[in-house]
C-alpha positions in Angstrom: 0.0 0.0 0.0 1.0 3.3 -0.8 2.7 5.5 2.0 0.5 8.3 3.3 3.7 10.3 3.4 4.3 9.0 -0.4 1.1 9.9 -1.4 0.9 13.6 0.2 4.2 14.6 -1.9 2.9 13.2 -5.2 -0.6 14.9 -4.9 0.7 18.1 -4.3 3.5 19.5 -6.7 4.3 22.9 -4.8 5.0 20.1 -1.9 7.5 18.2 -4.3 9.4 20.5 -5.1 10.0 22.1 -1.3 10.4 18.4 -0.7 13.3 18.3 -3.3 15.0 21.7 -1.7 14.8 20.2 2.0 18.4 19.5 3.6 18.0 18.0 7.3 21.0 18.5 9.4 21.5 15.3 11.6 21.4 15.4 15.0 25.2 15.5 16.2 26.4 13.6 19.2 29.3 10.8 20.1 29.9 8.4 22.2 33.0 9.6 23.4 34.9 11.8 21.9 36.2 14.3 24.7 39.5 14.5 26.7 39.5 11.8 29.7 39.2 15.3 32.1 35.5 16.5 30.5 33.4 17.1 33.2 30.8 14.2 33.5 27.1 14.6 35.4 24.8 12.0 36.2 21.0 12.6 35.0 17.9 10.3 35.0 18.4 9.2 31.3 21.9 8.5 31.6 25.7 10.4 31.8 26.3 13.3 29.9 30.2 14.5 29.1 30.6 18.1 29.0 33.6 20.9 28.9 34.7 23.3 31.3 36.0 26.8 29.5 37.7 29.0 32.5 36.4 27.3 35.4 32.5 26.7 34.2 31.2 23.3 33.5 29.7 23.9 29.9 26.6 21.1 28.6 24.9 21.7 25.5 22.5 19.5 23.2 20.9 18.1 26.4 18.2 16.0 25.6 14.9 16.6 27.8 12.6 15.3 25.2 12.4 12.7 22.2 12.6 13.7 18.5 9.0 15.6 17.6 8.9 14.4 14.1 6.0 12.0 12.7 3.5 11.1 15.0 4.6 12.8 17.7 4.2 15.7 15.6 1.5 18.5 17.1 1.3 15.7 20.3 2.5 16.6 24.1 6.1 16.1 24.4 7.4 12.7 25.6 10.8 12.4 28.0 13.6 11.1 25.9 15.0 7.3 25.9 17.6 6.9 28.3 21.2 5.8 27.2 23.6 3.2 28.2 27.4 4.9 27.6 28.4 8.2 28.5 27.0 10.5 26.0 28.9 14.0 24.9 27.1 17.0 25.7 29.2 19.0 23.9 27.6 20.4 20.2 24.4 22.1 20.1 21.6 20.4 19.7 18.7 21.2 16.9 17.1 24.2 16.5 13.4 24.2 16.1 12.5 24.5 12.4 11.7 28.3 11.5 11.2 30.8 8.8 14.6 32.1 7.7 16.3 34.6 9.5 14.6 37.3 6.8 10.8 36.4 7.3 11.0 34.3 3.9 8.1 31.8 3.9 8.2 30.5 0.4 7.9 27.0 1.2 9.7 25.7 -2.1 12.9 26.6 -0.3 14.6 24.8 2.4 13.3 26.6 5.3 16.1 25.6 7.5 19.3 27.5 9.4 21.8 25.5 8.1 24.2 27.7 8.6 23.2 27.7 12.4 25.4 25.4 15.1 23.7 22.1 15.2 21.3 22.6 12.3 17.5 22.7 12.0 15.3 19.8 13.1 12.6 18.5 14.9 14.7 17.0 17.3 14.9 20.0 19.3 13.8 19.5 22.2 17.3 20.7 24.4 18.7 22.3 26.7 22.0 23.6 27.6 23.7 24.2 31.0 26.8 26.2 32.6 27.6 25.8 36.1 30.6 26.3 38.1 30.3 22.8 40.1 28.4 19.8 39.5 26.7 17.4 42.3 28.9 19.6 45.1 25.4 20.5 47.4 26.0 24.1 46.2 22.0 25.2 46.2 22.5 27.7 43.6 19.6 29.4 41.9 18.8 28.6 38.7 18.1 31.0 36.3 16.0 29.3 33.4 16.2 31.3 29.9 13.3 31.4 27.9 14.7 32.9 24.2 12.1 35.6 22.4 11.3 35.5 18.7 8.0 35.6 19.4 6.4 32.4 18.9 7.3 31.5 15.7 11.8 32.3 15.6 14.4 32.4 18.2 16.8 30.0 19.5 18.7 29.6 22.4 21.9 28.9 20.5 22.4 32.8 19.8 25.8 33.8 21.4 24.1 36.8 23.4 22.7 33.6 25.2 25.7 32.6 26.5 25.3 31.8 30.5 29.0 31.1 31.3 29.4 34.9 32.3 26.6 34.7 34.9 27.9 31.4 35.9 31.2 32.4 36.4 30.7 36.0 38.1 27.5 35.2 40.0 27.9 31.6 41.0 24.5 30.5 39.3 23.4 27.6 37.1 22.0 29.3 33.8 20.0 26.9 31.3 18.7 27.8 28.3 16.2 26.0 26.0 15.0 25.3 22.7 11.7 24.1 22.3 8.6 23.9 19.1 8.0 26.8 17.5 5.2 27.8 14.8 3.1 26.2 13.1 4.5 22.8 14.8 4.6 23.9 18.2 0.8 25.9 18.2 -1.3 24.9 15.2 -4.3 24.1 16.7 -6.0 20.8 15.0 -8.5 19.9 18.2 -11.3 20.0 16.2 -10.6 18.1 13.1 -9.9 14.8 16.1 -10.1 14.8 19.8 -6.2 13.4 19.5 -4.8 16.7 19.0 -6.6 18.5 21.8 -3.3 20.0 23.0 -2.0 20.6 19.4 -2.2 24.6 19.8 -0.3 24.1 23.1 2.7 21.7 22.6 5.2 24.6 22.6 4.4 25.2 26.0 3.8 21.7 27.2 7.6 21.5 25.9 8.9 24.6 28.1 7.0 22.7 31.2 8.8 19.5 30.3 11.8 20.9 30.1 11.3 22.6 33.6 10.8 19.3 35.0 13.8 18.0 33.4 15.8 20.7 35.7 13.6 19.5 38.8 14.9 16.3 38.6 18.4 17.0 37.3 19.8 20.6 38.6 21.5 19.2 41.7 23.6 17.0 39.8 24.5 20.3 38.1 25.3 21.9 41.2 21.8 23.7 41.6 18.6 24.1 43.6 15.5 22.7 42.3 13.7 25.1 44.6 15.0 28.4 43.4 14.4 28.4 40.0 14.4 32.1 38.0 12.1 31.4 34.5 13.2 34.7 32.6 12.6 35.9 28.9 12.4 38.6 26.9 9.8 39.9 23.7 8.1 36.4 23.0 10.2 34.3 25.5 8.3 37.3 28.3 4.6 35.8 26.9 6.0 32.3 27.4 6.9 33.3 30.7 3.4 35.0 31.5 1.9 31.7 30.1 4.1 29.6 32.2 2.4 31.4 34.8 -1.5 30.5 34.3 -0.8 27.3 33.9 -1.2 24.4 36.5 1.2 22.1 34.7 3.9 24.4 35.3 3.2 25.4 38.9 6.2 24.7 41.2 8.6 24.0 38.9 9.7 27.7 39.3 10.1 30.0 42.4 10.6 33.2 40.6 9.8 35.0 36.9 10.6 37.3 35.2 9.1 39.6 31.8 11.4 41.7 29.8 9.4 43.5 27.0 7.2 40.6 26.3 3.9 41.4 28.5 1.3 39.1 27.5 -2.2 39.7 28.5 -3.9 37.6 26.7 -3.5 34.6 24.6 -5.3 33.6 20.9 -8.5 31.8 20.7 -9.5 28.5 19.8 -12.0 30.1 16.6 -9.2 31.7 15.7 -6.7 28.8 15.8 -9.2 26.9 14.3 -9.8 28.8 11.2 -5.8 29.4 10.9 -5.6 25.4 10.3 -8.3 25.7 7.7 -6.1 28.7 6.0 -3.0 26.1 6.3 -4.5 23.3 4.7 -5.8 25.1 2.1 -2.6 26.8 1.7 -1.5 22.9 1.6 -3.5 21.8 -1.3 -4.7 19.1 1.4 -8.5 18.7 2.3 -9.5 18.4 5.7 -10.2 14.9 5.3 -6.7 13.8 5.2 -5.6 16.5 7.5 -3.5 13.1 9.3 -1.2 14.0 7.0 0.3 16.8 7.9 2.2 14.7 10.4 4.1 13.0 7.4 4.4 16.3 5.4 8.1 17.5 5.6 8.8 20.2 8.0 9.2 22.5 5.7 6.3 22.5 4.0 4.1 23.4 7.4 6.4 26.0 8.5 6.2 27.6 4.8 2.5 27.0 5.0 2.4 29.9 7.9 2.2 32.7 5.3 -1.3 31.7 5.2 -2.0 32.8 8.4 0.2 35.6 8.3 3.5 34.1 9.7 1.8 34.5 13.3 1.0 31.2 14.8 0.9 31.1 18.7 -1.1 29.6 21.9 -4.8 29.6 22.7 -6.8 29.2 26.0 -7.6 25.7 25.3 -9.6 25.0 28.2 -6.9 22.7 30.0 -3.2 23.3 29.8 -3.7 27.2 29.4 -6.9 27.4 31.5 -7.7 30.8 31.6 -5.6 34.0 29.4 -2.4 35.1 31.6 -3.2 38.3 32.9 -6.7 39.1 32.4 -8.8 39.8 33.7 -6.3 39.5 36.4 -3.1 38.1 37.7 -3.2 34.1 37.5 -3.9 32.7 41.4 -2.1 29.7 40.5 1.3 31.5 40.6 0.2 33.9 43.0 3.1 33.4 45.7 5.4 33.5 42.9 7.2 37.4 42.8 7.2 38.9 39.5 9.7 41.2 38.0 8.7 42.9 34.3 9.7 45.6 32.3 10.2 47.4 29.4 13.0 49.9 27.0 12.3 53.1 26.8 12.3 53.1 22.7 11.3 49.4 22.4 9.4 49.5 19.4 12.7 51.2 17.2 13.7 47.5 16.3 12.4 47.8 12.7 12.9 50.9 12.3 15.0 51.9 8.8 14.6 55.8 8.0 16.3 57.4 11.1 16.2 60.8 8.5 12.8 61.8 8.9 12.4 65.5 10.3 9.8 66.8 13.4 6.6 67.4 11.1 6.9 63.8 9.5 7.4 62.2 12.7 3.9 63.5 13.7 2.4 63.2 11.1 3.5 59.3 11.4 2.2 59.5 15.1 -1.0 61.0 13.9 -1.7 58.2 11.1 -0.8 55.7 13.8 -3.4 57.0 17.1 -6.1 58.1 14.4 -6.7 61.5 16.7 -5.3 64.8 17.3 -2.1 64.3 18.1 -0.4 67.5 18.9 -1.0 68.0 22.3 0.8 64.2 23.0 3.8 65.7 20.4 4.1 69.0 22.5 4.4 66.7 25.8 7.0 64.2 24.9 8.9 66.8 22.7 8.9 69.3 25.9 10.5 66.5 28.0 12.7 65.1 26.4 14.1 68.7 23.6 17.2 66.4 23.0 15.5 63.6 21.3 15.7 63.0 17.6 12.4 62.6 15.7 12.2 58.7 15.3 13.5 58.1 18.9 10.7 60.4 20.5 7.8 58.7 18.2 9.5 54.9 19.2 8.7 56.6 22.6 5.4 57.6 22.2 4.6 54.3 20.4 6.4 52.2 23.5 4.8 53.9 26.4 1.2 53.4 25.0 2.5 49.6 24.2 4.7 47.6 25.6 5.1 49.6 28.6 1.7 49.8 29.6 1.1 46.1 29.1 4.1 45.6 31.5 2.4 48.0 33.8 -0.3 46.4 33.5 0.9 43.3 34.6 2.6 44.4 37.4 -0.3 46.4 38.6 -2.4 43.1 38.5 0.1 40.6 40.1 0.1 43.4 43.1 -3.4 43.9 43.8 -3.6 39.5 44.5 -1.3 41.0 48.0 0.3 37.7 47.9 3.9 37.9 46.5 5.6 41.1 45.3 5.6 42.4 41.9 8.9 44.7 40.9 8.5 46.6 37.5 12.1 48.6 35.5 12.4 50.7 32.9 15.6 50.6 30.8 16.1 54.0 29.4 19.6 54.0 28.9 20.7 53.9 25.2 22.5 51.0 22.5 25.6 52.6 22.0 25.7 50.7 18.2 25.3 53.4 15.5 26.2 56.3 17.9 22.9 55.5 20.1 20.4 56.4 16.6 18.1 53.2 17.8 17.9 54.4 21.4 17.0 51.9 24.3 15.9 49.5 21.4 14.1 46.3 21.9 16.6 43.8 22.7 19.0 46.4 24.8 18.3 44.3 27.9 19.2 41.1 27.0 23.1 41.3 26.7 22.9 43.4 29.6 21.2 40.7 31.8 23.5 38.0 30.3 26.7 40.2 30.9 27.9 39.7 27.8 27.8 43.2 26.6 30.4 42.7 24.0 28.8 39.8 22.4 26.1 41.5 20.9 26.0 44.8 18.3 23.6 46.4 20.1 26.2 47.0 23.6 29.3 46.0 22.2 32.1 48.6 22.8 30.0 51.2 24.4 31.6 52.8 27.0 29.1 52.3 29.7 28.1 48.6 28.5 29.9 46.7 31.3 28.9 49.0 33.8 25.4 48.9 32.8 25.4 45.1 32.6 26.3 44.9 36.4 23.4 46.7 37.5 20.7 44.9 35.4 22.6 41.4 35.8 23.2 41.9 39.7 19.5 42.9 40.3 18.2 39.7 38.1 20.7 37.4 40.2 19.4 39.0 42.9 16.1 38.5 42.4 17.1 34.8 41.0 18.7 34.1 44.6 16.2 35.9 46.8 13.1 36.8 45.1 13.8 40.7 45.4 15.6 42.5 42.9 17.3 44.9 45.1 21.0 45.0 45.8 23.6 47.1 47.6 24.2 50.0 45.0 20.5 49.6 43.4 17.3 48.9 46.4 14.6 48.2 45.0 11.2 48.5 46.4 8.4 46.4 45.6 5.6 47.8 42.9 2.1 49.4 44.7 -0.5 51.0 43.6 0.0 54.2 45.3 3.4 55.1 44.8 4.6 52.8 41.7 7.9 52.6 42.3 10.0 52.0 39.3 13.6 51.3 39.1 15.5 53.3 35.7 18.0 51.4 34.6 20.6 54.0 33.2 24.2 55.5 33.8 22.6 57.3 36.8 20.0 54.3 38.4 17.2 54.1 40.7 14.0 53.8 41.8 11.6 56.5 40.9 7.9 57.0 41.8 5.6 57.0 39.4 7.8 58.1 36.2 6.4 60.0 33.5 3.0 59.5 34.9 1.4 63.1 33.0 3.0 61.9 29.7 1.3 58.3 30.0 -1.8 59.7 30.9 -2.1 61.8 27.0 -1.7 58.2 25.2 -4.8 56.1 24.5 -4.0 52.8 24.8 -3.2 50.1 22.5 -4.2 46.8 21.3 -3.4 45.0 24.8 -2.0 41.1 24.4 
């Protein structure tokens, strides 16, 4: 009998030929292939062999699930086989199949990062750790990376992800994780068969998997199970806000974290359902034999995302996300958790291209944008901040009404449960790369947090770049280790509604009351997620 898999390709030509184009990278490991002195940690699947760079214990590729290809394909994650020898932990592991790095979805083109360490598959579900002692009873807090990209790109293998810095100058275990993204990790297929109930959820049924997978392993690795940081910033912050609505996920971390990625609220199953509908047809394949997509070649279903508009993420599905993350309210499943979240001051700069663009055409963009007479909001911001350039004072404008009053928002919520503390920051100090044109652009924070200021454009060389990464990665460790973000040079107090204490991260830092609280007040407010 004819293969279903066989049969898909040779009834749908635009498949054939992305077939034809599609390279898999294999999954890379050996047996043992490092010096006799490689670090080696015990885990509940089997030995791992790792390296240690300048004192930190270095383990990438980690397995914490098995391989989501064929029918595991849009299904929960399952725990990986264990092994028999010691197995190197020492190349990258998968990254999650994706568009291509420039938003290119044409699906008759190997939609792959081969260029990437440890290629592009659906064996992806890893994790990698640095620590600076394994299995020593050293109770270190964990602080558990969550990469942005939204929910569709991103990877943990990006060098501005790098946790031996932390590791080394804070004595923390960092791990960082990739896990589904897209199409394969959220395409919701729950009602074309009761079997894929969880389908528009898998991506974060990975996260929580991989969560447990430090719960039962981190000591080995020299950490503390119960002090676990889950921290992320753009689209690894809505992971994190999801993480915290839902039950499955509930004491596998002690502490979280939002850095420009407030999610209020998460898609719909309509909405997911009529995107599989779009994908199918975009497919060629009718819903009769919709099975098959779990044969189709990766490629294919990730290309087959430009019919939804490239966006593909999680729903409320009733049962692993209950209920949306932060509304109408904070989530009373995590309420003892503390919450830190923040935002840049020009976040939404990242895709900006025409930095030439005088006073009167920066308004009159801000005026197309709010749909409303916009010159009393112009006459504000440009009155508090003369110094600003045109396109840094409307990324302002268009930040403050977005992404930093959803973070607000957030905050505001997880305080008025009175159960743990909420801490909210601005970042307002600026990326040094192109002479500071882009501002405190999306992203600033995240080398920054890392400490590895020179391993990213945006903070590389900048004279204040180190400096400013010990404030924001001191108060993260801090709030990693203790649940309060405050340290020595920097207190901190916690966010109420009264007062609003905010901490400004900038060459001059600290906590101020209630910043910019006339100019916020001029903005309507945007589309809340």
């Amino acid at each position: 009998m004819e293969s279903s898999r066989r049969r898909f390709l040779k009834e749908s030509p635009l498949l054939m030929a992305g077939a034809r184009a599609a390279l898999a990278v294999p999954f890379a490991w050996t047996a043992a292939r490092s010096a006799p002195s490689a670090p080696v940690a015990e885990t509940t699947f089997g030995k791992l062999r790792g390296r240690t760079d300048e004192g930190i214990h270095v383990f990438r590729g980690v397995p914490y699930g098995a391989n989501t290809s064929g029918k595991n394909r849009f299904m929960p994650p399952r725990k990986p086989a264990a092994w028999k020898d010691v197995r190197d932990a020492i190349e990258w592991g998968h990254i999650a199949p994706q568009p291509l790095p420039n938003g290119n979805y044409d699906y008759t083109r190997a939609v792959q990062w081969a260029n990437k360490p440890g290629g592009t598959g659906e064996d992806c579900l890893i994790l990698n750790i640095s620590t600076p002692a394994l299995k020593d009873g050293g109770k270190r807090a964990v602080m558990f990376s969550i990469h942005g990209g939204g929910f569709t790109t991103g990877t943990s293998h990006n060098p501005v992800f790098d946790g031996r810095a932390l590791a080394r100058l804070y004595n923390v275990v960092v791990v960082t994780i990739n896990h589904r993204l897209g199409a394969l990790g959220y395409l919701y297929l729950g009602d074309m068969a009761s079997e894929f109930a969880q389908s528009g959820v898998v991506g974060l049924m990975d996260i929580v998997l991989a969560l447990e997978w430090v719960r039962d392993n981190i000591e080995n690795f020299g950490g503390d199970p119960g002090k676990v940081l889950i921290f992320g910033q753009s689209g690894g912050g809505s992971k994190v806000c999801h993480l915290m609505a839902m039950p499955s996920a509930k004491g596998l971390f002690q502490r979280a974290a939002i850095e420009s990625g407030a999610a209020l609220r998460s898609g719909t199953r309509e909405n997911a359902a009529r995107n599989a509908e779009r994908v199918l047809a975009q497919l060629a394949l009718p819903r009769s034999r919709f099975r098959e997509l779990q044969d189709a070649p990766f490629e294919m279903i990730i290309g087959s995302q430009a019919a939804v508009g490239g966006q593909v993420g999680p729903i409320v599905d009733g049962m692993v996300v209950p209920r949306d993350p932060f509304t109408p309210d904070a989530p009373a499943v995590s309420a003892d958790v503390p919450l830190m979240g923040g935002s840049n001051l020009q976040d939404s700069n990242l895709n900006r291209t025409d930095f030439s663009i005088d006073e009167a055409a920066a308004e009159e963009q801000l005026k197309s944008t709010l749909g409303v007479d916009t010159a009393k909001i112009w006459s504000a911001y440009r009155a508090a901040d003369p110094k600003a350039t045109p396109p840094n004072l409307l990324a302002r404008i268009s930040s403050d009404r977005g992404v930093r009053a959803n973070t607000a928002t957030v905050i505001e919520r997880k305080a008025a449960l009175s159960k743990a503390p909420g801490f909210l920051y601005l970042l307002t100090w600026p990326a040094p790369f192109m002479d500071g044109r882009y501002g405190s652009v999306h992203g600033t924070d995240v080398p920054l947090i890392f400490h590895n200021p020179d391993l990213w454009p945006l903070t590389e060389g900048g004279k204040d770049s180190r400096a400013m990464a010990d404030k924001m990665a001191g108060a993260f460790v801090a709030f990693a280790k203790t649940g309060n973000p405050s340290t020595p040079e920097l207190p901190w107090q916690p966010y109420n509604p009264g007062a609003k204490p905010t901490m400004i991260f900038d060459t001059e830092s600290g906590v101020k009351n209630d910043p910019d609280r006339d100019l916020l007040a001029l903005l309507p407010r945007g589309n809340a997620r």
